[in-house]
C-alpha positions, 0 to 999 in steps of 0.5 A: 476463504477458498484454497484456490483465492488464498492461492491466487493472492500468495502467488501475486504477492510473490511475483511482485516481489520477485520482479521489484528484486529483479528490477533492483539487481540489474540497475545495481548492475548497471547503473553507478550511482554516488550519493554526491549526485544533485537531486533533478528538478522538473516532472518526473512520472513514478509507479511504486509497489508497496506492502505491510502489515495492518489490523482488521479487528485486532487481527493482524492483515497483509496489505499491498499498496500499487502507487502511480503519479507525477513527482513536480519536483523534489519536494511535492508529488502527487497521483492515485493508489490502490489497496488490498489485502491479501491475508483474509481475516474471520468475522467472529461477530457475523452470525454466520461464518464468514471471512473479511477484506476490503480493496480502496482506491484514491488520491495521494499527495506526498511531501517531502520536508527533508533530503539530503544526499541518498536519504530523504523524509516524507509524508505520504497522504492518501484518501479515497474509498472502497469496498469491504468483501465478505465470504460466507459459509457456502459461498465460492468468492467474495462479494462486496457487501459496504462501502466506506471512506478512507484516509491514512497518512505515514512518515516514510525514510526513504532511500535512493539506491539507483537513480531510478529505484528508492527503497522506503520503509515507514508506517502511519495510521488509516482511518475509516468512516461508513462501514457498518455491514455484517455488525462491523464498525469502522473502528474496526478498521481503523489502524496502525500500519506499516509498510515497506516500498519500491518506487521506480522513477523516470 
């Protein structure tokens, strides 16, 4: 992993959450919000920005999530995401020295069986593809070297604390299928994770 890639991935990650905790601070100023306030029915668009921790090869990894979509109504959404992961992780089972991380993109539908006034249970399922990028030794970026399928799902407790901004934490499981480069397998992908969010609606 290059000082100035680890730099650019530090510095993302930080404005992300310095613009959802500014965005939060000024609709706490100037929104009031009761937990008495029905739930609207009818389309509403969302983008939510997300992030925890995972496992690569039973090394702990940094991911962040971007999500944008369609909330039909209060029970079903649905839209596309992208992943990442922003901590690089060592191959000890390469050949040669090498850092390892992977990008996906897909579909989600998420359900939510359970609300009741500010809080709120749902099941976010997401499935798509990606990438796994590997440095070598020698190497000044990262290149794509396999190609998988992947799928997780979670159990988010989700709270409302404007009528725009609702505050998830949760966790769940991502599986994936079709990685065989550099002597990985997918089951060393394959992981438990968990996940902090930030959902703006309109």
């Amino acid at each position: 992993m290059t000082a100035l890639s680890m730099k650019n991935k530090i510095i993302a990650a930080a404005l992300l959450v310095f613009a959802c905790a500014t965005s939060s601070f000024a609709e706490l100023r100037s929104v009031q919000f009761t937990p008495e306030e029905q739930a609207n029915e009818g389309l509403k668009t969302y983008i939510g920005f997300g992030g925890g921790n995972s496992m690569i090869i039973d090394d702990g990894t940094i991911f962040m999530n971007l999500r944008i979509g369609i909330e039909f109504n209060s029970f079903i959404a649905a839209g596309a995401w992208f992943s990442t992961i922003l901590s690089d992780v060592r191959n000890y089972s390469a050949p040669v020295p090498e850092m390892i991380d992977y990008s996906a993109f897909g579909l989600q539908a998420e359900v939510t069986p359970y609300r009741h006034n500010f809080f709120s249970i749902s099941i976010p399922v997401n499935i798509g593809g990606g990438a796994v990028n590997i440095l070598r030794k020698g190497d000044e970026a990262f290149s794509s070297e396999d190609y998988f399928f992947v799928v997780d799902a979670s159990a988010q407790f989700n709270f409302k604390v404007t009528k725009r901004l609702e505050l998830s934490v949760g966790g769940g499981y991502r599986v994936f299928a079709g990685v065989e480069a550099s002597n990985l397998e997918s089951g060393d992908f394959c992981t438990p994770f968990g996940e902090l969010r930030f959902t703006f609606k309109e």
